[in-house]
C-alpha positions in Angstrom: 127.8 25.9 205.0 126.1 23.4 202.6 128.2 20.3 204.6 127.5 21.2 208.2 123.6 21.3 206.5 123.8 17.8 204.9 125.7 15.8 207.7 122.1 17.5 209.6 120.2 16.3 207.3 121.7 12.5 207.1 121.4 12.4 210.9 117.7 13.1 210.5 117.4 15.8 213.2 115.8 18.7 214.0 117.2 21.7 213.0 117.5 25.2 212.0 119.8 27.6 210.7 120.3 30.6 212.9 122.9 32.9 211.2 125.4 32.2 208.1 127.8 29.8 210.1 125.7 28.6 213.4 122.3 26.0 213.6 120.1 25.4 216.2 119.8 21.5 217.1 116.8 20.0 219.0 117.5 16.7 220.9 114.8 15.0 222.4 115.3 13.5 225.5 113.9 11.8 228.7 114.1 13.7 232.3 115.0 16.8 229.9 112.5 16.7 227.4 114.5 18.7 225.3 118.1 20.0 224.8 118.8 23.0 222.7 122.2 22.3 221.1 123.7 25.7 219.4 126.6 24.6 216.5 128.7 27.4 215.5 131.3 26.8 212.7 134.1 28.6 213.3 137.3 28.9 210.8 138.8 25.8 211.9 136.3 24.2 214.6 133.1 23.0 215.6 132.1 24.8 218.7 129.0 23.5 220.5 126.9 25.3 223.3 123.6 23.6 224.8 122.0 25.0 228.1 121.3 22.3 230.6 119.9 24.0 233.6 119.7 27.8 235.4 121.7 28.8 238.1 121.0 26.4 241.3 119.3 28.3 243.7 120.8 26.6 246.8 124.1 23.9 246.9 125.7 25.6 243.9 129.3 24.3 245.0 128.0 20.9 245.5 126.2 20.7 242.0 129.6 22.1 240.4 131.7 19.3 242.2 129.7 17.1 240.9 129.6 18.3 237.2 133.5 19.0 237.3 134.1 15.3 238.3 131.9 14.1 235.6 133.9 16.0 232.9 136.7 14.0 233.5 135.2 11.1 231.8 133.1 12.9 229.1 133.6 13.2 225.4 133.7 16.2 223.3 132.3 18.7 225.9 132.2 19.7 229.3 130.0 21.2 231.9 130.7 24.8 232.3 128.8 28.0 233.7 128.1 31.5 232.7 128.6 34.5 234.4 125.3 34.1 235.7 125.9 30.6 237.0 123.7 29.0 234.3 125.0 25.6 233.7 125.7 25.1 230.0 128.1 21.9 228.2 130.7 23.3 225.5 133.0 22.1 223.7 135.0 22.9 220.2 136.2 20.2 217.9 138.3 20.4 215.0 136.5 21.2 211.8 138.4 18.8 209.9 137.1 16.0 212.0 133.2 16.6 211.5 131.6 14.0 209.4 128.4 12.3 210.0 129.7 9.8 212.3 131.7 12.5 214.6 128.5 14.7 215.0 126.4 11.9 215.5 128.8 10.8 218.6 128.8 14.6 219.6 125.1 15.2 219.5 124.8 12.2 221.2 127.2 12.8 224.1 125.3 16.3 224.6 122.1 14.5 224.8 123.3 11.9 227.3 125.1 14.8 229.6 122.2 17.0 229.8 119.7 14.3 230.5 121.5 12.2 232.3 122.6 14.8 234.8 118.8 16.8 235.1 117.2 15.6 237.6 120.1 15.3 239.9 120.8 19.2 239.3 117.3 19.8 239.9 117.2 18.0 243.0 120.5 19.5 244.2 119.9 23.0 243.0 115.8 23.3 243.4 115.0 21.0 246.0 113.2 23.9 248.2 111.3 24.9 245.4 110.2 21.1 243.9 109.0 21.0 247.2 107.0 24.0 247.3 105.8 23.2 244.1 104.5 19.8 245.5 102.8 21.6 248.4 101.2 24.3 246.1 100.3 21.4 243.3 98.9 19.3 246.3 96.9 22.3 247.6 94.7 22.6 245.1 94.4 19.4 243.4 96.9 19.7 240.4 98.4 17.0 238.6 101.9 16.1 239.9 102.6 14.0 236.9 105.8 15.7 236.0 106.7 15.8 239.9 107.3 12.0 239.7 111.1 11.8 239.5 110.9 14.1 242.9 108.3 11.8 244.2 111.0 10.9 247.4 110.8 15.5 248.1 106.6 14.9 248.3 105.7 16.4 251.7 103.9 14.1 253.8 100.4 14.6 254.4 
């Protein structure tokens, strides 16, 4: 797959191959420091797989309302879940249609989904927990630095 390889390289991202017809993309991002974006090429497609968060552990329905309402205005994938309630975006495009330009726009709609929607899915899915986690953190004096988008779940003192 010597074209899927240089379109990666001309987009200057990181990558790996990870079997004859599938790479591994890295995206960097901002809430979700980083997205792992799986690219199999399949006979006539592109399919695309990139994890965005584990299953919630409380409000499940109410985090899937809210990603099946988003997919109605999304581009190239959509939030699904696995059988184990993991929440994943996929999509498939036609093969024909992959240039530089279309996986750009792609990789870039991943990116923007799965940051975009993190911290809301944490906070709807793990809010018990990011607050147990402040408590604990608070407890014993640990740096709550990457607790600051949960700042508003801090239990009061």
């Amino acid at each position: 797959m010597a074209d899927m390889e240089q379109v990666l390289v001309e987009l200057d991202v990181e990558w790996e191959r990870t079997g004859d017809r599938s790479y591994l993309v890295t995206l960097p991002g901002t809430h979700k420091l980083k997205t792992s974006c799986n690219l199999f090429v399949e006979d006539h497609a592109l399919r695309v797989e990139a994890f965005v968060v584990r299953c919630p552990e409380q409000d499940a329905e109410r985090l899937w309302r809210l990603l099946l309402r988003r997919n109605a205005d999304m581009y190239g994938v959509a939030f699904a879940i696995d059988d184990n309630g993991d929440v994943y975006l996929s999509g498939r495009l036609p093969l024909a249609t992959i240039d530089t330009t279309e996986l750009d726009r792609l990789l870039g709609s991943v990116l923007t989904y799965a940051d975009g929607v993190f911290d809301t899915a944490l906070e709807i899915g793990f809010a018990e927990s990011i607050r147990r986690e402040w408590r604990w953190r608070l407890s014993r004096g640990e740096s709550t630095r990457n607790l600051a988008a949960f700042e508003h779940l801090r239990p009061a003192e």
